[in-house]
ROSE-362576 format. One record per residue: residue in three letters; x negated, y, z of N, C-alpha, C in turn. Coordinates in steps of 0.1 Angstrom, whole numbers, plus 5000, padded with zeros to 4 digits. Atoms other than C-alpha are relative to their C-alpha. Last residue first. Layout:
<bavos>
AlaXYZXYZXYZ ...
</bavos>
This chain:
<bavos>
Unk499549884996422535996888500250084995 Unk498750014993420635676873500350175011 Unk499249985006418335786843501449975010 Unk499249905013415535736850500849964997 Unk498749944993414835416877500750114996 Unk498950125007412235226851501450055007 Unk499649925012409835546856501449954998 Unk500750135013409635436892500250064986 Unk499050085008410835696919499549964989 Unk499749955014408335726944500549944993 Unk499950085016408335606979500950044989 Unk499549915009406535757005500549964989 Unk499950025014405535507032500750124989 Unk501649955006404335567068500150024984 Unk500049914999407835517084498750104995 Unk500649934988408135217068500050115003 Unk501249944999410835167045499250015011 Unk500250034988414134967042498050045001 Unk499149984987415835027011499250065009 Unk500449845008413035026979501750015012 Unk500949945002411934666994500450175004 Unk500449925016415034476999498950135005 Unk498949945003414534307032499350044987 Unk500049905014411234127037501550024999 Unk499150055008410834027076499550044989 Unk499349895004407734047102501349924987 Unk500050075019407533787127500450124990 Unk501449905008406933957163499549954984 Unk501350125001409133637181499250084995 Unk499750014981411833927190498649894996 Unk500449904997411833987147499650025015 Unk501149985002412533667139499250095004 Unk500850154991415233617161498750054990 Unk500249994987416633937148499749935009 Unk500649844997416133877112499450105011 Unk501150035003417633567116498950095002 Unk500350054983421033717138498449954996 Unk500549914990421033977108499349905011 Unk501549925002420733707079500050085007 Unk500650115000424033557096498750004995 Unk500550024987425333847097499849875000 Unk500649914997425433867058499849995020 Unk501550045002426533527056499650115001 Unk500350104983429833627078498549944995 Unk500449974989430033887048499749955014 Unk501549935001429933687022499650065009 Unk501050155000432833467039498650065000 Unk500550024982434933797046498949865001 Unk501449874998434033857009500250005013 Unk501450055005435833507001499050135001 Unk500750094990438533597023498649954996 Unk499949964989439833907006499049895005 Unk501349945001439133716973499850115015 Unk500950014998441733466981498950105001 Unk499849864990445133566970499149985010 Unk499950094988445533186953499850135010 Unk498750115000446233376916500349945018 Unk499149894999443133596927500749975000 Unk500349964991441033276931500650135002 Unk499350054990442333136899499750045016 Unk499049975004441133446878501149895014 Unk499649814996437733486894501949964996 Unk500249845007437033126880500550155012 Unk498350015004436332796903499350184997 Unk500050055009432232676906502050014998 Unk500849965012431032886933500849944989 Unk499149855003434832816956498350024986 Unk499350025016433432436955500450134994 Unk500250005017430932556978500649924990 Unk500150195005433132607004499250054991 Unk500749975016433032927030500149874996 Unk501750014999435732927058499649994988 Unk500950045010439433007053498550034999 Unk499150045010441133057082499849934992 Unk499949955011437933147100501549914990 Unk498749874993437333077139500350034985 Unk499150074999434732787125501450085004 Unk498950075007433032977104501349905009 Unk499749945005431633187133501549954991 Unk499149954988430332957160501150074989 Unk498850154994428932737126501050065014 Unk500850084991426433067115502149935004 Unk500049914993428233207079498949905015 Unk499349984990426933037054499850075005 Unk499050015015424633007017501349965015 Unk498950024991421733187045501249964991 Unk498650025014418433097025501449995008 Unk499350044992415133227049501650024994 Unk498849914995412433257027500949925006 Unk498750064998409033117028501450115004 Unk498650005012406133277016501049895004 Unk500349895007403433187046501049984985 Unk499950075019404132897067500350104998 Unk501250115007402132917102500649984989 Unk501149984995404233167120498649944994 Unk500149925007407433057104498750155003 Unk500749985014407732737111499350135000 Unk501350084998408732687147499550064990 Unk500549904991411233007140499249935007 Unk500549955011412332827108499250105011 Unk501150085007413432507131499150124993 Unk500650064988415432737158498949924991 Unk500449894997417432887125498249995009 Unk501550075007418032537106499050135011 Unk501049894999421832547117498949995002 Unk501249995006424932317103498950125005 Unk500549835001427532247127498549954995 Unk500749894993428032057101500749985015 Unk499050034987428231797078499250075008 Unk500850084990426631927046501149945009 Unk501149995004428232047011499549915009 Unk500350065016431732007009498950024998 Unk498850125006433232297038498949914985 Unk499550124988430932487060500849894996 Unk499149984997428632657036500749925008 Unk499150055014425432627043501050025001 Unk498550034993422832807072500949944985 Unk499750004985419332817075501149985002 Unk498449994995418632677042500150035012 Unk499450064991415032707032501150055007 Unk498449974999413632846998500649915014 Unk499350074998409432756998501650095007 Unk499849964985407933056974500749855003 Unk499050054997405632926950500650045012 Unk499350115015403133166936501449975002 Unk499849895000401233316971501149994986 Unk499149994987400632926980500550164997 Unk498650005000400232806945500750095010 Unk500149845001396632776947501050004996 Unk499849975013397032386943499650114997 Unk501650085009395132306978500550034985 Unk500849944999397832596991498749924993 Unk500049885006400332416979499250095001 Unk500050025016399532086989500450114991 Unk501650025005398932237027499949934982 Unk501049894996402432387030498249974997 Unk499949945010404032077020499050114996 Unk500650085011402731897046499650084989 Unk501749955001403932197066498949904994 Unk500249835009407332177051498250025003 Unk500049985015407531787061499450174993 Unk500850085004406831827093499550024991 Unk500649844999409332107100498649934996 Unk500649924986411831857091498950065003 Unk501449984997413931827055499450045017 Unk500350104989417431687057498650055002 Unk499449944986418632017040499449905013 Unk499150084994416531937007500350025013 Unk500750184993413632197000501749925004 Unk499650014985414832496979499649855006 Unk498950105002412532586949500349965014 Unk499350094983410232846944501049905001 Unk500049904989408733076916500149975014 Unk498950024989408232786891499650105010 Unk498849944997407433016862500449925011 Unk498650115002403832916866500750044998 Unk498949984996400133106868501549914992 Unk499350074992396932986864501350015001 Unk500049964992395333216837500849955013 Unk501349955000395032966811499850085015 Unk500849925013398932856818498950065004 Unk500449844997400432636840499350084990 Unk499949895011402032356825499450135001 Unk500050025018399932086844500750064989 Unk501250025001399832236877500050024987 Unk500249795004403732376875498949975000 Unk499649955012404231966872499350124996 Unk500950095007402031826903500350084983 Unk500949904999403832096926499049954987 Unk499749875003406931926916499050114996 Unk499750025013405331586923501050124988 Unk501250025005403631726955500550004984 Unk500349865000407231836967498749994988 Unk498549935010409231456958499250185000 Unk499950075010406231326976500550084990 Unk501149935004406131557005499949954986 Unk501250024989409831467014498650064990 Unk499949964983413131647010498949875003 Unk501449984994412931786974500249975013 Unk500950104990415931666964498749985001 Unk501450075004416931856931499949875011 Unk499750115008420231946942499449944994 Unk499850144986418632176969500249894991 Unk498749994992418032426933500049875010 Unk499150115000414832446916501050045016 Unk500450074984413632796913500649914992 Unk499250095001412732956874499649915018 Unk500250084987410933196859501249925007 Unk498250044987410933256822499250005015 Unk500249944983407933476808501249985001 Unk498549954998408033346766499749985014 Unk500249884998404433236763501250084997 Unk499749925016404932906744499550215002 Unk501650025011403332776777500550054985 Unk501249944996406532946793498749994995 Unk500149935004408932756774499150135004 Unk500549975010407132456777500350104993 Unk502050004998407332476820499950024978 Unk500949864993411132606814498549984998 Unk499449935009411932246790499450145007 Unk500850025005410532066823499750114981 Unk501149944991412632206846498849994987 Unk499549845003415732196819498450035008 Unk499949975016414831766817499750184995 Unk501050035004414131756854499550054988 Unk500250105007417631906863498349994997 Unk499650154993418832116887499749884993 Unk500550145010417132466876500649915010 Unk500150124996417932836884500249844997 Unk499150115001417333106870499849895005 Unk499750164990414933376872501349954999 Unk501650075004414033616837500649915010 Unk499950054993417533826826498849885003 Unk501349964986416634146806500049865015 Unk499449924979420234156802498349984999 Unk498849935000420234066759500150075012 Unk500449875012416733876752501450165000 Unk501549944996416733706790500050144989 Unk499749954991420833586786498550115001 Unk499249885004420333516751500150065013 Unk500649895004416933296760501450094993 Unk500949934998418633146783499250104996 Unk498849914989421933016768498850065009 Unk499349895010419632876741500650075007 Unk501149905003417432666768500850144994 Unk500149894988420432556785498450064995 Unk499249904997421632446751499750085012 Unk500149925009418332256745501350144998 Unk501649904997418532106778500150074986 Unk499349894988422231976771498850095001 Unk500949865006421231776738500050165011 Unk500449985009421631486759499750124993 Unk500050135007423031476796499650074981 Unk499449955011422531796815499949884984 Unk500850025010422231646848500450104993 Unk498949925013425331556866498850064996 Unk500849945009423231266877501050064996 Unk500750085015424830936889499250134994 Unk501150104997425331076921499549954991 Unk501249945002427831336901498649955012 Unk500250045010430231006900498750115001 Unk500950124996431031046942498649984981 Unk501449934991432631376931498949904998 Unk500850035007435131276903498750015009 Unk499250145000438231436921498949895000 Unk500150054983435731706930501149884998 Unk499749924992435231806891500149905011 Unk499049875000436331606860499950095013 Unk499949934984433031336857501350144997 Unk499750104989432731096823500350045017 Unk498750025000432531366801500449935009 Unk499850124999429231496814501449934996 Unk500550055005429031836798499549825001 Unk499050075008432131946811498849914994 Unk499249965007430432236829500549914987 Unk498649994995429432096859500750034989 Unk499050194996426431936841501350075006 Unk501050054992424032306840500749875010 Unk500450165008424732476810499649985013 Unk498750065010426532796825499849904997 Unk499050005018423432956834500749885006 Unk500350165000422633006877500750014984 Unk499150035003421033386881499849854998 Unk500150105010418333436906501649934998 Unk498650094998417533726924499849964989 Unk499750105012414833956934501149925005 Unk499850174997415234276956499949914988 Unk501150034995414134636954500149845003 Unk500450024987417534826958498449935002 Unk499949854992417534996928499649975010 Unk500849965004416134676904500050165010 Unk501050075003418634446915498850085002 Unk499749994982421734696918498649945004 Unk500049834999421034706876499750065018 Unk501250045010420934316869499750185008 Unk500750094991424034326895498449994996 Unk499849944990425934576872498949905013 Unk500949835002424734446840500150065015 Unk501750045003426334106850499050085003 Unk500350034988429534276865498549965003 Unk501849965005429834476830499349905018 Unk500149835000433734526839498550004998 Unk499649924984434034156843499750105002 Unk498249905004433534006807500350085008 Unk500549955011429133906815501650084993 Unk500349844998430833796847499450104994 Unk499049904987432633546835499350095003 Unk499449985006429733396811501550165002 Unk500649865004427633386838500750074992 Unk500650025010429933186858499750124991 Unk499049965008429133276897499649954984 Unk499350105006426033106913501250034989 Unk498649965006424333426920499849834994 Unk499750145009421133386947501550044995 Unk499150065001419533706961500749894989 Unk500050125012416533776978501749975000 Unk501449925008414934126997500949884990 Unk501050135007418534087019499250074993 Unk499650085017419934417031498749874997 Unk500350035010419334497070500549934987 Unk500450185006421134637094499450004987 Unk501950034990421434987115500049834993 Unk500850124989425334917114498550025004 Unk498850004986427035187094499449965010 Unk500849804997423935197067501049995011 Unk501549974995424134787063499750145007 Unk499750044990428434807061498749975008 Unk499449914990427835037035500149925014 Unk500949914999425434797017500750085010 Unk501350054990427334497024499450145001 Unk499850024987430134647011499649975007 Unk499849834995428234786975500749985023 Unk501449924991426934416976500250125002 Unk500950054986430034246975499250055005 Unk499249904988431534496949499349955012 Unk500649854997428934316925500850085009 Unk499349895009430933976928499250095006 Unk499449985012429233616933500550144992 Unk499149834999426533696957500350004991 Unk500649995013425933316961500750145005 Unk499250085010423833306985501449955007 Unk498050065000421933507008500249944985 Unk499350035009418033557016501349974999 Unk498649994998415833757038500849974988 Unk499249905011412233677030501249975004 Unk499350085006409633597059501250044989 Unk498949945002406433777065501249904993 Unk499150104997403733557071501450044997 Unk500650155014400733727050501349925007 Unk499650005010402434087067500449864996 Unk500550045014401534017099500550004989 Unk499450115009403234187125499049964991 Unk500550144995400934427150500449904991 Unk500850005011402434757132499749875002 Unk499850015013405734647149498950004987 Unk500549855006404034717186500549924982 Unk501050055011405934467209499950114991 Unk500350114999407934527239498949914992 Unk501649974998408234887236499449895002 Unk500149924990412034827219498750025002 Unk500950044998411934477203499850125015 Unk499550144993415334507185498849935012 Unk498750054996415834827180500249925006 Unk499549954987411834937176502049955006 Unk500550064994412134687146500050035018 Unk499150144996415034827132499349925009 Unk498949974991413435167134500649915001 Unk500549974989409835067119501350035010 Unk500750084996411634907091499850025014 Unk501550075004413735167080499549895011 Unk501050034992417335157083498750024997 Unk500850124998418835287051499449965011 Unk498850014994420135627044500149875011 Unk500250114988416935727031501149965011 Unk500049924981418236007015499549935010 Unk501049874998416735836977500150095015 Unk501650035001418335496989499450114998 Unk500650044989421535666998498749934997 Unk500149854992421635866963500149915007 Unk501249895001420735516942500250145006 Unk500950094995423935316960498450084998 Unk500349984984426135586951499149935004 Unk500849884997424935586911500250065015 Unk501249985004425535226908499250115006 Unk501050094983428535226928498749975000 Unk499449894987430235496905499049955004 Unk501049935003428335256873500250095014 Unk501450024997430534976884498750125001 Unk499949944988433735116876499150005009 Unk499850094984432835056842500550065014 Unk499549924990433435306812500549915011 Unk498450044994432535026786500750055011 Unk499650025008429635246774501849924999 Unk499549875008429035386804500949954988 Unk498550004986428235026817500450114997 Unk499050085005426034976783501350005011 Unk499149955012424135306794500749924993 Unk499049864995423535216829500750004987 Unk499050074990421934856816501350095007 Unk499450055012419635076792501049905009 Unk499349875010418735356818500749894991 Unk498849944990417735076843500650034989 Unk500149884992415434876817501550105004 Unk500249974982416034496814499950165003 Unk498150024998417734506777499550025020 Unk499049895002413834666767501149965008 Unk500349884992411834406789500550144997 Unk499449994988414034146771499550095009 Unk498949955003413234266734500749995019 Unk499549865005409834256741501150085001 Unk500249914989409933936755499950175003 Unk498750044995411433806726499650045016 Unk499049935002408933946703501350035008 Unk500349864998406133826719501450104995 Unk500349954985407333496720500050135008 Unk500950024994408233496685499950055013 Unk500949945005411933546674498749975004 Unk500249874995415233446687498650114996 Unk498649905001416333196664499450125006 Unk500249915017412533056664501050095000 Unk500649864999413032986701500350044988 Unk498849944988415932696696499050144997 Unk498749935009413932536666500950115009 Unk500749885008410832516689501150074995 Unk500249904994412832336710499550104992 Unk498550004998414132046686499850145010 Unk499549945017410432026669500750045006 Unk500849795004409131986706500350054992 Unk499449944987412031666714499250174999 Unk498149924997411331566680500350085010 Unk499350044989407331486680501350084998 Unk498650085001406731486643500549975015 Unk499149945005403931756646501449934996 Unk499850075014402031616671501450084991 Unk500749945009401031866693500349964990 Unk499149934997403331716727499350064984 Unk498450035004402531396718500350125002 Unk499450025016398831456713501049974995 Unk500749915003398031646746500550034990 Unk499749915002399731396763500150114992 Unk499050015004397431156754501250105001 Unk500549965014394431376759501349924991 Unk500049925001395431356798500350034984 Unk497950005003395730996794500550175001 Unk499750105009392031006782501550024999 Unk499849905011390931246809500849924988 Unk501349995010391230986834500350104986 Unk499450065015393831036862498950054993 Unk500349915012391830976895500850034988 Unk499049894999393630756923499950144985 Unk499050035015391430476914501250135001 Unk500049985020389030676933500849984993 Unk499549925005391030666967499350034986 Unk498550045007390530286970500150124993 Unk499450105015386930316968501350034998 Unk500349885011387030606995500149974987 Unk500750065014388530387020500050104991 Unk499350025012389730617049499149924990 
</bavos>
């Protein structure tokens, strides 16, 4: 390699120092115009304050009380099977699928992969998955993705609270999607799937949009305790990295509709969370999904620019095993056979099932769409749907089993939800933050 050439590669402190002094200056607009957004809510400190109170169990229980939910029942069954251990454990799913064939302690943790679904639009979803987990000897996802509108489910018997609440029982992270984020009218020029081809141009959040998906953030964070969300835009990605250097604790994936699908497009992601990071290194980007065309290449590119960042325990990489079957990819879509090269050599990566597996959906009436995330609760009851759309969730839920179970026959360990799925060596004590359910 020419070593000359790669000098010029350097950036010189100087354009650093530029930066430095647009973002400091006191007449830059675009920071005036943010700042103004936090001030409403209070100082940093204070607004985190207020969100690690609206996040605690007891206080999320007692606003579902308050509106005498039907939620809270499922709240407080779900916490008695978790305390009887009702749950698969670990060591028993594994002997299931492996038998004496392989010794379960043997797994390596550092590679373990995370069990993920999307979108888990309605809290009942996850009470039937759960029951239909303890029935079966199966595992609960450790990760879940909610597309649903927030708004909508913040009216829905407390659905919000109730998911924010299920979240913290079971041991799993999840990442809500706000409301501000271009589907929602904010491009005039685009009306929805008529209009499809037009969101190539960037459905975005055109003009003062980032500053509303700031504001629609920090109410969701200071009121639910709500911290990961999901990002499609540059402008909102970037907006997260300054609300964090403000020291307000967002976190934040990018969503496939980024197009992360070569090393480039990763680096230059990974290049950002560098430069906002804060004193003590750390980022809100938590993870972001890699584009569907990506190949196994690519991820372990990836894999080494993350680890030369110190990122690699940081950023998780999000990969699609399965999509929905209508309006997104051209299918039969399945990544399974790819993540099971991978996933021996790539450390934090989760396994994103947003389908059922392609043998499945196709025998289905009504198979999964993602246009169904972005239509209300109301017309989807009107069309006598919601039956089918929890037979959808649930064909993604086996669909994290058959993963789970390929991974687990290759001697890969998994992450299910945490405070579920136990070793048989573990003893696990109830957290202060869990007072008050039962």
């Amino acid at each position: 390699m020419n070593d000359d050439l790669r000098t010029r590669l350097a950036i010189p402190a100087i354009q650093l120092d530029a930066i430095n002094a647009l973002l400091l200056d006191p007449d830059t607009r675009v920071v005036n115009d943010l700042l103004r957004v936090v001030e409403k809510y209070g100082t940093p400190s204070e607004i985190n304050a207020q969100a690690r109170a609206a996040r605690e169990l007891s206080n999320l229980t007692r606003q579902l009380a308050a509106m005498d939910s039907p939620y809270l029942a499922d709240l407080e069954w779900l916490t008695g099977q978790r305390e009887t251990g009702a749950f698969v454990s670990l060591d028993e799913y594994a002997h299931a699928v492996v038998g004496t064939r392989r010794d379960p302690t043997t797994f390596d943790p550092s590679f373990a992969v995370t069990l993920e679904i999307s979108s888990l639009h309605y809290f009942p979803w996850l009470i039937a998955e759960a029951k239909h987990s303890i029935q079966h000897r199966e595992l609960m996802p450790g990760r879940y993705i909610r597309v649903r509108k927030m708004k909508e489910a913040e009216n829905d018997n407390g659905d919000l609270l109730a998911v924010a609440a299920a979240m913290q029982i079971i041991g799993a992270s999840y990442v809500e999607t706000l409301d501000t984020r271009g589907t929602d009218g904010s491009n005039v020029h685009l009306g929805g799937p008529e209009t499809i081809a037009g969101y190539f141009g960037g459905v975005g959040q055109p003009n003062d949009h980032a500053l509303l998906w700031a504001d629609e953030f920090l109410h969701y964070y200071t009121q639910y305790g709500i911290t990961q969300v999901l990002n499609v835009n540059a402008g909102t990605i970037l907006v997260a990295y300054l609300l964090y250097k403000l020291g307000i604790d967002i976190e934040f994936k990018i969503s496939v509709f980024m197009g992360n699908d070569n090393p480039y497009a990763v680096l230059w992601t990974l290049l950002g969370a560098t430069l906002f990071a804060r004193p003590d290194g750390s980022s809100p980007l938590i993870g972001f999904n890699f584009s569907n065309s990506v190949n196994n290449e690519t991820i372990e590119l990836c894999t080494e620019l993350r680890r030369a960042l110190d990122f690699e325990t940081v950023v998780r990489f999000e990969h699609h095993i399965t999509e929905t079957w209508k309006h997104i990819v051209r299918q039969p879509y399945l990544r399974r056979t790819a993540l099971l090269d991978l996933a021996a050599r790539v450390p934090n990566i989760s396994a994103k099932h947003e389908g059922g597996d392609p043998d499945v959906e196709v025998t289905r009436a009504y198979p999964s769409d993602v246009l169904d995330y972005f239509r209300a609760k109301a017309e989807m009851e009107a069309n006598h749907l919601m039956a089918s759309l929890e037979q959808s969730y649930m064909d993604k839920h086996e669909s994290v089993q058959r993963t789970a179970r390929a991974l687990t026959e290759r001697g890969i360990a998994v992450l299910p939800a945490k405070h579920l799925h136990r070793t048989s060596r573990e003893k696990y004590e109830l957290r202060q933050v869990d007072v008050g359910i039962g």
